[in-house]
C-alpha positions in Angstrom: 0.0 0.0 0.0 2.5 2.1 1.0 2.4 6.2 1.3 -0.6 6.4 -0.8 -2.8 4.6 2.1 -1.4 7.0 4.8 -2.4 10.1 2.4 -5.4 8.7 1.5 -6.1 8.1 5.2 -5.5 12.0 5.9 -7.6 13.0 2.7 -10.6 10.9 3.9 -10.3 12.4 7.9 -10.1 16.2 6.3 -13.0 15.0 4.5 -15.2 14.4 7.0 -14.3 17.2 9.0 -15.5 19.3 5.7 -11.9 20.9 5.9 -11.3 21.0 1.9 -15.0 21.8 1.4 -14.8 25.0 3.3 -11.6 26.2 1.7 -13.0 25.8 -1.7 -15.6 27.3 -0.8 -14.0 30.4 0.5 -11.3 30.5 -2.6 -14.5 30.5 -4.8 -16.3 33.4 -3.1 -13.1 35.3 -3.6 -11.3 34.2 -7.2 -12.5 37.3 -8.4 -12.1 41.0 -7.3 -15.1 43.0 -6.1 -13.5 46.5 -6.4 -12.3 48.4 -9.6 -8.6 49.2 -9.4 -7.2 52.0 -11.9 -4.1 51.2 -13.8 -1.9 53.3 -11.4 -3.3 51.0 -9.0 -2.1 47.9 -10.7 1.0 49.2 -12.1 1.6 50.0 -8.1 0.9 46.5 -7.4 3.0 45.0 -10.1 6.0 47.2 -9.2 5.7 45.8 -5.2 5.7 42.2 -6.7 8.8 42.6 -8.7 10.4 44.6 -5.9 9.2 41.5 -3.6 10.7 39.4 -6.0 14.2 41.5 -6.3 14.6 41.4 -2.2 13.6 37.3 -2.1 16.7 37.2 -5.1 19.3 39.2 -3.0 18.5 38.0 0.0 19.6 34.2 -1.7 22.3 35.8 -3.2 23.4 37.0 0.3 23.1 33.7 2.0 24.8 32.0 -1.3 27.7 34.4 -0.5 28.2 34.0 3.1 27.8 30.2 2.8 30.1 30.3 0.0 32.3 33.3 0.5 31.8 34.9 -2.0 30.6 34.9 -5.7 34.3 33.7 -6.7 34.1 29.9 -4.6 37.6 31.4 -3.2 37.1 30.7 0.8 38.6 33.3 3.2 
């Protein structure tokens, strides 16, 4: 049987706790905005996301470097 039985064991107790029911429920209710944004809006939003994105990449780069030392692989 292996992992599949354990899974399915945990699929079928969320189940009847209505666990997956109520979150697709709640997903559906909100998949779609209810308020009009303007494009300066959006634009705003997009910017955050790739600024998000930028941080999350030097942040990695950071760790990378310190783990590392450095972008060269020479070790102090």
């Amino acid at each position: 049987m292996g992992n599949n039985g354990i899974l399915n064991g945990w699929k079928e107790k969320l189940n009847n706790i209505g666990f997956i029911r109520q979150v697709r429920e709640i997903n559906k209710r909100y998949s779609k905005p209810k308020i009009k944004m303007t494009p300066m809006v959006k634009y705003a939003l997009l910017f955050l996301q790739i600024y998000l994105i930028v941080l999350i990449l030097l942040l990695g780069l950071k760790f990378y470097m310190i783990i590392h030392g450095g972008l060269t692989g020479v070790s102090p």
